[in-house]
C-alpha positions as CSV (number, residue, x, y, z in Angstrom):
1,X,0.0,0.0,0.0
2,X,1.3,3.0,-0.8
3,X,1.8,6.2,1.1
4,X,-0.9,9.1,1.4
5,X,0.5,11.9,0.2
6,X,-0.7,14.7,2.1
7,X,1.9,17.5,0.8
8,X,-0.4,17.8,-2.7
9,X,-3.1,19.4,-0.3
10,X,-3.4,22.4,2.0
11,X,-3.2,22.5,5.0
12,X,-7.2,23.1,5.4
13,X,-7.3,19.8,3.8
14,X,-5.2,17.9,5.9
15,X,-6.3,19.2,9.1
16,X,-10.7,18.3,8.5
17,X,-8.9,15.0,7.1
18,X,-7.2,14.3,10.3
19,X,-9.7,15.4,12.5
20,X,-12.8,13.0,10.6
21,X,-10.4,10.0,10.9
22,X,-10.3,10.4,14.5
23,X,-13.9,10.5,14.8
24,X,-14.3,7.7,12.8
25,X,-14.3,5.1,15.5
26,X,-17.4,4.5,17.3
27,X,-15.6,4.1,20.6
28,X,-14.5,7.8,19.6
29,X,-18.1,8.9,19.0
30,X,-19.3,7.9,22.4
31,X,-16.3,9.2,24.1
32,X,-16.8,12.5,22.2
33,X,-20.9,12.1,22.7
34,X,-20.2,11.4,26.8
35,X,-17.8,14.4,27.1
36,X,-20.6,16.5,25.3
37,X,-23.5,15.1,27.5
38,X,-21.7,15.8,30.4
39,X,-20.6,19.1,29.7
40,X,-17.3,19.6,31.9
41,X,-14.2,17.5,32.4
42,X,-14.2,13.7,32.9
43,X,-11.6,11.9,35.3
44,X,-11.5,8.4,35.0
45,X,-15.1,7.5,34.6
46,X,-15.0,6.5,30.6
47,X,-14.5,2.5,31.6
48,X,-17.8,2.3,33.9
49,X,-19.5,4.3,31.2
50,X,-18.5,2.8,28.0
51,X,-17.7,-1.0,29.2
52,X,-13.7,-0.9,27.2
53,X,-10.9,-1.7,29.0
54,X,-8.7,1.6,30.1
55,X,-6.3,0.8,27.9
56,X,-8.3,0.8,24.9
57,X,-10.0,4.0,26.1
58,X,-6.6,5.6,26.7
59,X,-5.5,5.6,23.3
60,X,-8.7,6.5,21.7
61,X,-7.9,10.1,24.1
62,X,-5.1,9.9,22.9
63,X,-6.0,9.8,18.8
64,X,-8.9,12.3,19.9
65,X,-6.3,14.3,21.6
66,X,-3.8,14.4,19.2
67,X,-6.4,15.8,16.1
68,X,-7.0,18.6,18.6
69,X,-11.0,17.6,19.8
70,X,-10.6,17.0,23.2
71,X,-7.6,18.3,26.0
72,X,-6.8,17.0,28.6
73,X,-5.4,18.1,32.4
74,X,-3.2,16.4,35.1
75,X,-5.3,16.6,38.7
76,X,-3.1,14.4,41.0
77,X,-2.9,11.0,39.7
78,X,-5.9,11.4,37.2
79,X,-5.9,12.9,33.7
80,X,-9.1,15.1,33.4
81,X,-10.7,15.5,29.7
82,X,-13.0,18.0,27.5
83,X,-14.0,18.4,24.8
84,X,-11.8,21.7,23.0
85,X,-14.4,24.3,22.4
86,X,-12.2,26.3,19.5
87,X,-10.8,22.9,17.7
88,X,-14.8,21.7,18.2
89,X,-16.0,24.9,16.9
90,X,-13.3,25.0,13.9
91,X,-14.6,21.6,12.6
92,X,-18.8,22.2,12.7
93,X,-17.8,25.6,10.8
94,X,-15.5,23.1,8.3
95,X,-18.6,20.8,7.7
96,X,-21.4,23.2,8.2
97,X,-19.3,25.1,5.0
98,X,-18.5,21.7,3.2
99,X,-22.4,20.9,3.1
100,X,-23.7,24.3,2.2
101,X,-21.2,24.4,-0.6
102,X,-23.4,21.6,-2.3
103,X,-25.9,23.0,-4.3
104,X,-28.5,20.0,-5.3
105,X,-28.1,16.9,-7.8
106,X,-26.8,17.8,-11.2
107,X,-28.1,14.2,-12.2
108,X,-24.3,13.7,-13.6
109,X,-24.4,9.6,-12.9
């Protein structure tokens, strides 16, 4: 397989592209949907809630984290998440543009 090669497009392009791919998980979707539901930071309380083993919820944080969607802080021994209200804001305004910039079927196919 060969590599993606993301220097032909912007940097727009790369950063939506990144961001979709780390929603693209369901685990990802309910962490994301939980964090929205609850409305402040989480500590710890994503294994009770979603039924995956810590581990596995650790490194979907960590893809979700590392596209910029959710941040995390450091209280004592637990790492506290939420969701990033600029990054979150910067993608719905990405989509919402995306979709709006689709005027109707041309009937081309």
């Amino acid at each position: 397989m060969g590599i993606t090669k993301t220097d032909i497009f912007n940097e727009q392009q790369n950063k939506l592209a990144m961001q979709l791919k780390a929603i693209a998980h369901p685990a990802r979707i309910a962490i994301l949907q939980h964090l929205i539901k609850a409305n402040a930071c989480i500590c710890g309380d994503l294994v009770g809630e979603l039924g995956l083993a810590q581990a596995t919820i650790s490194q979907h944080l960590k893809e979700l984290k590392s596209a910029g969607l959710i941040q995390g802080t450091i209280e004592g021994v637990s790492v506290c998440y939420c969701i990033e209200p600029i990054a979150w804001k910067n993608l719905q305004n990405e989509i919402d543009s995306m979709f709006a910039s689709y005027k109707g079927a041309n009937h081309c196919c």
